[in-house]
C-alpha positions as CSV (number, residue, x, y, z in Angstrom):
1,X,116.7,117.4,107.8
2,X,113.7,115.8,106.5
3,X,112.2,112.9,108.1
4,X,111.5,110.0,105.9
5,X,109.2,107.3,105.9
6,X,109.8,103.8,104.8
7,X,107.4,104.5,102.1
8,X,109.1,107.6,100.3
9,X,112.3,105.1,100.1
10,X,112.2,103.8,96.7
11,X,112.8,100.0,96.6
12,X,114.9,98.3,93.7
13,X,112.4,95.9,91.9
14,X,114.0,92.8,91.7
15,X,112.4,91.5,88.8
16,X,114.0,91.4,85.7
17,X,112.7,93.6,82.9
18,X,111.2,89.7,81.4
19,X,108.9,89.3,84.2
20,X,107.9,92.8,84.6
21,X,107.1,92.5,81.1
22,X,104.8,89.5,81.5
23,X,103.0,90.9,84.9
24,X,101.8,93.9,82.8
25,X,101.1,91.6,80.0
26,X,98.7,90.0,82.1
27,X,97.2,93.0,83.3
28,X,96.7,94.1,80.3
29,X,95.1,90.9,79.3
30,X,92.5,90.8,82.7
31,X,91.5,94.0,81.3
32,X,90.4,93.3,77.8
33,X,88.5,90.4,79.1
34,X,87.0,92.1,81.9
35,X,86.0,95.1,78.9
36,X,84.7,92.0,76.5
37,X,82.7,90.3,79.1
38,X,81.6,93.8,80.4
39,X,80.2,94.6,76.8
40,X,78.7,91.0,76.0
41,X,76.8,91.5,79.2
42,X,75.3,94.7,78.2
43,X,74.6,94.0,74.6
44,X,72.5,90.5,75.7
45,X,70.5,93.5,78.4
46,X,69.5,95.5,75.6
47,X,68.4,93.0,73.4
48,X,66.5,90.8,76.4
C-alpha cells in the first residue's frame, strides 16, 4: 500500500459555496484592474 502524504489528502473547504463565490469574485476583479492599469500604462509609453 501506497504511502500518502498529507498533501495528496484532499481537505473539505469549509467555506460555503457564498464566500467561495466572492473570493473568486475578487480575483477576478484584481485581475481586470491589474489588465486596465497594465494597458493605461502602455498606451501613455507609446504616446510619450
Amino acid at each position: 500500500m501506497k504511502d500518502r502524504s498529507m498533501k495528496d489528502v484532499q481537505q473539505p473547504d469549509s467555506r460555503t459555496p457564498e464566500q467561495i463565490r466572492r473570493s473568486r469574485n475578487r480575483v477576478l476583479a484584481l485581475s481586470l484592474a491589474a489588465f486596465v492599469v497594465l494597458v493605461f500604462l502602455i498606451s501613455m509609453a507609446k504616446m510619450g
